[in-house]
ZAVEXNU-799621 format. One record per residue (C-alpha): z negated, y, x; chain; residue in three letters. Coordinates in Angstrom, 3 decimals. Example, Ala and Ser with C-alpha at 12.3 -4.5 7.8 and 13.67 -1.06 7.14 Angstrom:
2
<node><z>-7.800</z><y>-4.500</y><x>12.300</x><chain>A</chain><res>ALA</res></node>
<node><z>-7.140</z><y>-1.060</y><x>13.670</x><chain>A</chain><res>SER</res></node>
# end
This chain:
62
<node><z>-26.045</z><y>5.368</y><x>-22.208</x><chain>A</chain><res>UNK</res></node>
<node><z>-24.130</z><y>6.053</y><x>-19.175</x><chain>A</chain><res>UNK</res></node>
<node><z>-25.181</z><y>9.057</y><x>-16.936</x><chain>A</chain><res>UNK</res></node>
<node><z>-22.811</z><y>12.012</y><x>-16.554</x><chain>A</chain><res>UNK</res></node>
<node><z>-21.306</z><y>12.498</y><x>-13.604</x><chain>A</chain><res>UNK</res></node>
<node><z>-19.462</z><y>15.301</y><x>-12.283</x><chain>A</chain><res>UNK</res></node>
<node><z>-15.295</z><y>14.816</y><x>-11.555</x><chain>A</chain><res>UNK</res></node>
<node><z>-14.680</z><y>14.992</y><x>-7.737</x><chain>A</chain><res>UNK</res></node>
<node><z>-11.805</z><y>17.067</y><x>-6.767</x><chain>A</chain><res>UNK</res></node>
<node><z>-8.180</z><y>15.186</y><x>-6.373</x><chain>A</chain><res>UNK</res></node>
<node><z>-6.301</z><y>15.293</y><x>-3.259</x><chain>A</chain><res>UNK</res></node>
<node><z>-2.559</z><y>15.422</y><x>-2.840</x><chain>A</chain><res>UNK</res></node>
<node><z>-1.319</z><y>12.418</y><x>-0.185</x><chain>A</chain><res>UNK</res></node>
<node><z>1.410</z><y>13.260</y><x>2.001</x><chain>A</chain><res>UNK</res></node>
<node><z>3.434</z><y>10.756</y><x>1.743</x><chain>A</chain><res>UNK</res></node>
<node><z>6.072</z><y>11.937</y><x>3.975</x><chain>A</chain><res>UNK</res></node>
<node><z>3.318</z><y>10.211</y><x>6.596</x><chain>A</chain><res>UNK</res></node>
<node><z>3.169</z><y>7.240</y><x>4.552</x><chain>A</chain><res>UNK</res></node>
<node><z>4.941</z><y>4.368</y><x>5.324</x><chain>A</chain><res>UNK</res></node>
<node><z>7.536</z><y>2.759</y><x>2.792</x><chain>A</chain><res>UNK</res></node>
<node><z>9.036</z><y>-0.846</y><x>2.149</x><chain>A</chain><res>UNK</res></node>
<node><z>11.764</z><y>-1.631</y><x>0.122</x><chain>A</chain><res>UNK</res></node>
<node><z>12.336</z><y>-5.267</y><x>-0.778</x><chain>A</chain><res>UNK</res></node>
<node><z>15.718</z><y>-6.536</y><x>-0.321</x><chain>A</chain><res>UNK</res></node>
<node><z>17.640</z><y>-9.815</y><x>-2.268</x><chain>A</chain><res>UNK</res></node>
<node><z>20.105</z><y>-11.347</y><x>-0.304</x><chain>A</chain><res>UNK</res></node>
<node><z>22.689</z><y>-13.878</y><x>-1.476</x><chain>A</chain><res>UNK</res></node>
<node><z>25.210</z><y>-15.118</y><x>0.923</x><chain>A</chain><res>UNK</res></node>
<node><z>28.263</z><y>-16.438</y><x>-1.657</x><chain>A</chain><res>UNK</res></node>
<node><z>29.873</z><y>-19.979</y><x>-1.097</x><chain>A</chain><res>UNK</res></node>
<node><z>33.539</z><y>-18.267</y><x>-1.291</x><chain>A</chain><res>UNK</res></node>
<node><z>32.431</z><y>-15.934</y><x>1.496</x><chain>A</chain><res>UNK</res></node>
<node><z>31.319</z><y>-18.507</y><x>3.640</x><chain>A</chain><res>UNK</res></node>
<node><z>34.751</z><y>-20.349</y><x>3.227</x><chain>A</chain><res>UNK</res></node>
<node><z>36.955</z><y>-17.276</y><x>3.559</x><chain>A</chain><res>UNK</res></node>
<node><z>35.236</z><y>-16.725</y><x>7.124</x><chain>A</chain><res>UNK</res></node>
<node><z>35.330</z><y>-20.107</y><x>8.147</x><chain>A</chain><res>UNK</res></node>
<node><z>31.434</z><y>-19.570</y><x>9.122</x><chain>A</chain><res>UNK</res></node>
<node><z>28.617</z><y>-22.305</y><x>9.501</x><chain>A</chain><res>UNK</res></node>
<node><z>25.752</z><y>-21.860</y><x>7.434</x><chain>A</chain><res>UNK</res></node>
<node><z>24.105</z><y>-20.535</y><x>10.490</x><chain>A</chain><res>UNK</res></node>
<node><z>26.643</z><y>-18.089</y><x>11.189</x><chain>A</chain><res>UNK</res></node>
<node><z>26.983</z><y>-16.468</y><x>8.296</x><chain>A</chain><res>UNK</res></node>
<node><z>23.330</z><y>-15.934</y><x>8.208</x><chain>A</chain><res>UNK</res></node>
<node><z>23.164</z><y>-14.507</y><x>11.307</x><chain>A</chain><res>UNK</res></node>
<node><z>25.965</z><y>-12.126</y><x>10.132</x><chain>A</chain><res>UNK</res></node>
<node><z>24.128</z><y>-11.034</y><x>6.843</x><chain>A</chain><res>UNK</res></node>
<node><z>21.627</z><y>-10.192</y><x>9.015</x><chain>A</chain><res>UNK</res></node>
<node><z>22.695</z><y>-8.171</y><x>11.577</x><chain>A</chain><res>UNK</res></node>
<node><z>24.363</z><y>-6.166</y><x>8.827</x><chain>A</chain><res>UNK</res></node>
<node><z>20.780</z><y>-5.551</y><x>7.283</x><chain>A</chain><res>UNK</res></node>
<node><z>19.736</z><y>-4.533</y><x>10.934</x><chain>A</chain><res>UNK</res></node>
<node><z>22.667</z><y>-2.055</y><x>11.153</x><chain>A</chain><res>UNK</res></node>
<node><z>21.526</z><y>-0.600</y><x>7.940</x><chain>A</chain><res>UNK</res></node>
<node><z>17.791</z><y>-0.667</y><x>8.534</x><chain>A</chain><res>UNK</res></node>
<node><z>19.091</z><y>1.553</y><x>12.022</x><chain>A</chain><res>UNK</res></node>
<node><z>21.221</z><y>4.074</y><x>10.285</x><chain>A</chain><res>UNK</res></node>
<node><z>18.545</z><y>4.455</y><x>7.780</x><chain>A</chain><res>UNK</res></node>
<node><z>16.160</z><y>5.413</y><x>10.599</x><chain>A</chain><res>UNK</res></node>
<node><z>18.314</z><y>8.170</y><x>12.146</x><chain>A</chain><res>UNK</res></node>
<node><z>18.900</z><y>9.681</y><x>8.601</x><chain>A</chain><res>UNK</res></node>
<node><z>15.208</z><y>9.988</y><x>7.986</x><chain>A</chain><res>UNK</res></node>
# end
Protein backbone atom coordinates (compact mmCIF):
# COMPACT_ATOMS: atom_id res chain seq x y z
CA UNK A 1 0.00 0.00 0.00
CA UNK A 2 1.29 3.28 -0.97
CA UNK A 3 1.69 6.01 1.77
CA UNK A 4 -0.45 9.16 1.58
CA UNK A 5 1.03 12.07 0.82
CA UNK A 6 -0.14 15.47 1.03
CA UNK A 7 -0.71 17.64 -2.59
CA UNK A 8 1.90 20.49 -2.74
CA UNK A 9 0.53 23.73 -3.82
CA UNK A 10 0.66 24.59 -7.83
CA UNK A 11 2.35 27.55 -9.09
CA UNK A 12 1.34 29.68 -12.04
CA UNK A 13 4.62 30.19 -14.61
CA UNK A 14 4.91 33.40 -16.20
CA UNK A 15 5.42 32.70 -19.31
CA UNK A 16 5.58 36.10 -20.63
CA UNK A 17 9.46 35.44 -19.23
CA UNK A 18 9.60 32.28 -20.95
CA UNK A 19 11.18 31.90 -24.01
CA UNK A 20 9.28 30.55 -27.21
CA UNK A 21 10.28 28.69 -30.56
CA UNK A 22 8.26 28.21 -33.36
CA UNK A 23 9.40 25.73 -35.99
CA UNK A 24 9.32 26.88 -39.44
CA UNK A 25 9.01 24.58 -43.03
CA UNK A 26 10.53 26.10 -45.79
CA UNK A 27 10.17 25.06 -49.43
CA UNK A 28 11.84 27.07 -52.05
CA UNK A 29 9.59 26.07 -55.46
CA UNK A 30 11.44 25.08 -58.78
CA UNK A 31 9.12 27.73 -60.78
CA UNK A 32 10.32 30.39 -58.35
CA UNK A 33 13.75 29.70 -58.80
CA UNK A 34 13.31 29.97 -62.68
CA UNK A 35 11.12 33.07 -62.67
CA UNK A 36 14.11 34.88 -60.73
CA UNK A 37 16.73 33.56 -62.70
CA UNK A 38 18.48 32.65 -59.16
CA UNK A 39 21.23 29.92 -58.43
CA UNK A 40 20.36 27.49 -55.97
CA UNK A 41 22.51 29.46 -53.67
CA UNK A 42 20.84 32.58 -54.27
CA UNK A 43 17.62 31.85 -53.80
CA UNK A 44 18.48 30.38 -50.52
CA UNK A 45 20.11 33.15 -49.36
CA UNK A 46 16.96 35.15 -50.34
CA UNK A 47 14.46 32.81 -48.42
CA UNK A 48 16.48 33.52 -45.76
CA UNK A 49 16.96 36.89 -45.30
CA UNK A 50 13.20 37.11 -45.67
CA UNK A 51 12.88 34.78 -42.50
CA UNK A 52 15.44 37.24 -40.83
CA UNK A 53 13.26 40.26 -41.76
CA UNK A 54 10.38 38.52 -40.20
CA UNK A 55 12.12 37.08 -37.16
CA UNK A 56 13.12 41.28 -36.71
CA UNK A 57 9.69 42.68 -37.10
CA UNK A 58 8.46 40.02 -34.86
CA UNK A 59 10.88 41.27 -32.19
CA UNK A 60 9.81 44.94 -32.24
CA UNK A 61 6.07 43.85 -32.07
CA UNK A 62 6.67 41.87 -28.93
Amino acid sequence: MQAFRPHRRRHARDSSKQTKYVELALVGDHEYVKQHSYSDDDSLMYMLEAINIADLVSGIIY
